[in-house]
Steps between C-alpha positions, in 0.01 A plus 500: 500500500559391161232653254448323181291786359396818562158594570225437314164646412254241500119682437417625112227722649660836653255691582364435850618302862686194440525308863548198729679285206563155571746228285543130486787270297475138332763299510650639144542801656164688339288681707146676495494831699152649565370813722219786529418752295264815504153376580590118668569368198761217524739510194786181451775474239767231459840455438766278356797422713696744260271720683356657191082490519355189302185709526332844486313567835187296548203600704408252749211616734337818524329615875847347657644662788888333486663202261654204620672259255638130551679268226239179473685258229546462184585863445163571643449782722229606797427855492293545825322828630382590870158720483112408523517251414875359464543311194762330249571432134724272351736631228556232276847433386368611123398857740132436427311514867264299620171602657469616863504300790328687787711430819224714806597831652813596636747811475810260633451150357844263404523249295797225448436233186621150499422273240145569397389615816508858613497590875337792641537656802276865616391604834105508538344621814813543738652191371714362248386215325626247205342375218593291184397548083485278267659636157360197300126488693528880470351472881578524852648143636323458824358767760743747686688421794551769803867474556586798745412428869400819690171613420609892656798480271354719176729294295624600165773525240488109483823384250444154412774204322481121416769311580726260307254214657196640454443648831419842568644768725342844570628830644270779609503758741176658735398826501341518875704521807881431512560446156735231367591260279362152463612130346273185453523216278247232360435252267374461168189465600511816741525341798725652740801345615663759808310711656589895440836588568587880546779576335562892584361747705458852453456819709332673209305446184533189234421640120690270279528107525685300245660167423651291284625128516737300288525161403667353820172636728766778619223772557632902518265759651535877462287748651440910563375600832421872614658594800486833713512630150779322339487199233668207634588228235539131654533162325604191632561119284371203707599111386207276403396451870506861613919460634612835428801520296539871484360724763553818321457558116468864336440643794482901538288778580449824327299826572274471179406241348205365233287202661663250267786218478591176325704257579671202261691168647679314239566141543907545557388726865515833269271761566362811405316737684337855315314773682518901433560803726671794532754588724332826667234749391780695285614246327546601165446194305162437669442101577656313313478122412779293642604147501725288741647194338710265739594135484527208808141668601593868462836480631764640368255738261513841338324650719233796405530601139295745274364229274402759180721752289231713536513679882309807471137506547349227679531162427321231731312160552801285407438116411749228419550206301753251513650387193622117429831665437570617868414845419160640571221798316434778658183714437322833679312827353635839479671739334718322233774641206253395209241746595264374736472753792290145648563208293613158583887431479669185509886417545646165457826450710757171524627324837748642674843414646626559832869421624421200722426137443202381300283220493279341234417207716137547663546569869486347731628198413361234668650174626420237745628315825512190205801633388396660160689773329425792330733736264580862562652706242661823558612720253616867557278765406700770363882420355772593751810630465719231684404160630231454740545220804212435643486260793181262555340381841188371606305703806418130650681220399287228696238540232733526171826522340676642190719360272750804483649718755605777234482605155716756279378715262727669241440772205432239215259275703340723728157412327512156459326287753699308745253247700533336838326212631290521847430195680233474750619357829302225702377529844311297761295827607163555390580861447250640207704644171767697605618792310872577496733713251768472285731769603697671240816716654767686290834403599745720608694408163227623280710762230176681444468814725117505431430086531773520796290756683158342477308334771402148552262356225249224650325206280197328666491158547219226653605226620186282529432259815427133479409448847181474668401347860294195457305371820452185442278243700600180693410149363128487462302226520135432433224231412514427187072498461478841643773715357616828687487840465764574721834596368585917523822582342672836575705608229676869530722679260672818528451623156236421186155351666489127483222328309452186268447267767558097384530174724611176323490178716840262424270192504187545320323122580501694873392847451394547107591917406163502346385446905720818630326859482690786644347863556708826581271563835690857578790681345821233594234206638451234302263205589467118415236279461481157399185299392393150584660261424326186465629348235879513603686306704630634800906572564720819489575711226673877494353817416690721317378871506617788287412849420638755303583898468551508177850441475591228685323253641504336861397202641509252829370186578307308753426140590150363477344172650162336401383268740190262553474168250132416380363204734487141311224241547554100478276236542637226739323229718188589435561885595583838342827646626648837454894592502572644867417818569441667845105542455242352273163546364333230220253597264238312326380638162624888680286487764700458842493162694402528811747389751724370236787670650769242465798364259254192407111500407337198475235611201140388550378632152571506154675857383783689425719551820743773565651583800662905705803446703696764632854386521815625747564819326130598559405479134158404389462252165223237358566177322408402160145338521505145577187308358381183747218284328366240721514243238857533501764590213510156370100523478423744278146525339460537154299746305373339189502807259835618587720479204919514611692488227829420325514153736719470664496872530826717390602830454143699481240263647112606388236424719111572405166428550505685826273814543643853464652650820584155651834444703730246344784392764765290453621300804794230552409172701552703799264733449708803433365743196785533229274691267166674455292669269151593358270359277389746226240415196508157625853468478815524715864460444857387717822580399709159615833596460599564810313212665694158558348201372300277662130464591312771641115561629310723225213702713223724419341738718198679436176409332571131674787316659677304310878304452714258263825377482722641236872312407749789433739414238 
């Protein structure tokens, strides 16, 4: 490791325990570190990224059992506390603090802040459950949600992290039965999104949980389990979606060892790991703190070093910080050089180098069966002493490709980055997001004796799939006047879910979107319905569905027919006749004629006709009212105090002196109705512009029967 300081004494106050600190960086590179002292009293101090204290040592909370402390914004700090009850401050960036904020009971609560929202997480009565705070309401956000499963679990040690999206994923372990290690995600608003996922298993006992994320969701867990009396140290990194992309991280076991870890994942797959032990019961330098700093997710790394100058005594309950300069802050309590026999230290150390090939592009890289491209640079880590071949591959080149098959790296540009393009590779396959590697082999012509003996490096890449199987349905058809509810689409995809469901019809005088609903019935089943359809005309139109994962979107269509054309009535030789049709039914005023079951109806009375007919295709429609007035249409009978006016009548025509709710129709010489509408406050009104001219039959219906010839110009 690379220290950029040496230890540090961070307390002002000597005399009594100094314990459990706890440190957190801003994105300058300043940090607040705060901890326990004699008689729970939680004490904070900050520092510049010079790492020389801004401030003396502030006291935050008295009756505290252990300090917690998380960068907010703005240089803004949250000094949190677990006791009875757990609480929080904020230290303002001008180190004034703000009042407390009483947070319940708990001895093991987590918290992760994003934005102005702070998310708790504490296990309460055998569970483990989440909660959000509002830093500007200075209140809870909503009731707590149970997110563990088992109710015999006893869970606890509950570590807690937003993601880049605003999701949330949680890590706790149980403390009943075979103890291991759990994973579940949620959303924002705490709902969860997969079920618990065990992620390790243990023989023995779990006493430390702890996690940390980064900014591309990569998520690294490190834990201490007791078993058959020995410490076991495990971590593990897991992608965004729980892939794991390294199995085994820090791991270690050691015959003594404090209950206590911490773990750091920096954005470029670096990673530090801290815990303290000693190596038997006659170890003369007692536990000591020690830190393991590696890069590509702890691989190549340093392995276990003594993180302080100071080795005699004890020194224990290391935390870490990383640093927006690739190096990271180390702090724990103990004996120290300046005096403390149980103060708090701090170290500050920079990234390391490894021989081996470096990355500062986010892995994995991700690409897609479109054909986009990504960059990977490579750089060496350390400078070598001859040139350095190293030979490129893919592990499956069906899903992508790369743009060089070998690079050379010499003694002047070993550290300058060299990039090569991958290219994700189409299929027809609807096989989920496959992940594949960039392998990285030294060739045999490598100068280096240390490069030339390494082992193969491996880059993670994603290629993402485009495919999904889309059941489609046959050509549907339906009566236009009834609409269906029939259409189940099956859409599968071996990857993201699918959602966003949309149908858009090709011919909207036929099927209008505005008419098409579709539902997600069950996870992959997707169901259409249509709605009348009265006022369309029948004919075929196609359905286009789509539906999404996020990514890409996928779609098929499907052909639609609306059948069944609304019956028309004429008046001819003395008779009213419908269009043909395979059954019939006339009405007079509604009410059903009896026996008037045929294409002509010889009317008997005065009223408005309409006639049912079921055609060929089995659909049911009525006509447009026809009225019949015994007098005839070239007889009509004048009402004396209806006013029509302009005359001849053009674009809006005003007719009054009729009562209010009367039914003004409009009828050609052949009886048919080209317009209605009502009379209200004596008045009515008909918009003529899409009537032809000529002379038409004015009626009212209502308070009294009454008609009038109108001339349309």
């Amino acid at each position: 490791m690379n220290p950029a300081t040496n230890e540090f004494l961070v307390n002002q106050q000597i005399s009594g325990t100094q314990t459990h600190p706890q440190v957190a960086s801003d994105e300058n590179g300043g940090y607040v570190i705060a901890w326990t002292t004699t008689g729970n009293t939680i004490m904070a101090r900050r520092y510049g990224a010079h790492h020389q204290p801004v401030t003396d040592e502030i006291q935050v909370a008295t009756a505290a059992i252990k300090a917690f402390v998380y960068y907010w914004k703005e240089g803004k700090y949250l000094i949190a506390w677990n006791g009875n009850p757990s609480g929080m401050k904020v230290l303002q960036a001008d180190n004034t603090l703000s009042t407390t904020y009483a947070l319940g009971s708990s001895d093991e609560m987590d918290l992760d802040v994003r934005g102005d929202i702070v998310l708790a997480a504490y296990p309460s009565s055998g569970h483990i459950y989440l909660r959000k705070w509002d830093l500007l309401t200075q209140a809870w956000a909503g009731t707590a949600m149970q997110a563990s499963e088992t109710p015999s679990n006893n869970y606890k040690l509950p570590q807690v992290r937003w993601t880049s999206t605003g999701g949330i994923v949680a890590v706790y372990s149980n403390g009943s039965g075979t103890r291991r290690i759990y994973r579940k995600t949620f959303n924002a608003n705490l709902l969860a999104q997969t079920p618990e996922e065990i992620l390790q298993t243990t023989s023995g006992t779990v006493n430390v949980v702890k996690a940390s994320i980064n900014v591309h969701d990569q998520l690294l867990i490190y834990a201490k389990f007791g078993v058959n009396g020995t410490d076991v140290f495990w971590g593990q990194v897991l992608d965004a979606d729980g892939t794991v992309l390294a199995a085994s991280v820090g791991n270690m076991s050691a015959p003594y060892a404090y209950y206590y870890s911490d773990c750091e994942l920096f954005d470029n797959g670096a990673v530090v790991l801290t815990n303290n032990y000693m190596t038997s019961l006659n170890d003369p330098e007692n536990y000591n703190v020690r830190a393991n700093y590696g890069i590509s997710f702890g691989s190549p790394n340093t392995g276990w070093q003594v993180a302080s100058n100071t080795v005699s005594g004890e020194q224990r309950y290391p935390a870490v910080a990383k640093l927006p300069n690739g190096g990271f802050l180390m702090v724990w309590n103990g004996n120290g050089f300046q005096g403390d026999a149980d103060g708090v230290y701090a170290r500050a150390f920079d990234a390391a180098g490894f021989p081996g090939l470096t990355t500062a592009t986010p892995l994995p890289i991700v690409v897609d069966e479109t054909g986009t491209t990504q960059g990977l640079g490579l750089q060496l880590g350390m400078a070598p002493t001859g040139n350095v071949v190293v030979d490129l591959t893919v592990s499956d080149p069906t899903e992508a490709s790369i743009s060089a098959a070998q690079l050379t790296f010499t003694s002047t540009n070993w550290n300058q980055t060299q990039t090569v393009t991958i290219t994700g590779v189409d299929d027809a396959e609807d096989d989920g997001d496959i992940t594949l590697h960039v392998l990285a082999t030294m060739n045999t012509s490598t100068e280096d004796p240390i490069y030339a003996a390494l082992p193969p490096q491996q880059f993670a890449v994603v290629n993402r799939d485009d495919d999904a199987t889309l059941t489609m349905p046959g050509e549907l058809s339906f009566c236009r006047v009834d609409g269906t509810a029939a259409v189940v689409i099956s859409a599968t995809n071996n990857g993201d879910p699918l959602g966003a469901p949309t149908v858009v019809s090709s011919n909207p005088s036929i099927v209008p979107d505005a008419a098409i609903a579709v539902t997600e019935a069950s996870t992959g089943i997707f169901h259409i319905s249509i709605s009348e359809l009265p006022d369309n005309a029948p004919g075929t139109t196609t359905l286009t569905f789509s539906v999404s994962d996020g990514t890409f979107n996928y779609s098929g269509n499907f052909e639609v027919a609306t059948l069944g054309v609304a019956p028309q009535i004429t008046w001819a030789d003395m008779e009213l006749a419908s269009t043909a049709a395979t059954t019939y039914q006339w009405y007079l005023d509604e009410a059903a004629i009896a026996g008037a079951n045929d294409q002509t109806w010889t009317p008997v009375a005065n009223g408005n006709y309409t006639v049912e007919t079921t055609d060929g295709d089995g659909c049911t429609d009525l006509s447009e009212i026809f009225y019949f007035g015994s007098t005839g249409l070239g007889s009509p009978v004048p009402m004396r105090d209806l006013h029509v006016f302009p005359v001849p009548a053009r674009g809006i025509m005003t007719v009054q002196g009729a009562k209010p709710g009367d039914d003004l129709f409009l009828h050609d010489l052949s009886g048919r109705q080209v317009a209605r509408t009502r009379v209200v406050a004596h008045e009515a009104t008909f918009d003529l512009s899409p009537i032809a001219q000529g002379c038409y039959l004015l009626r009212v219906s209502g308070s009294m029967e009454h008609s009038q010839l109108v001339v349309v110009e």
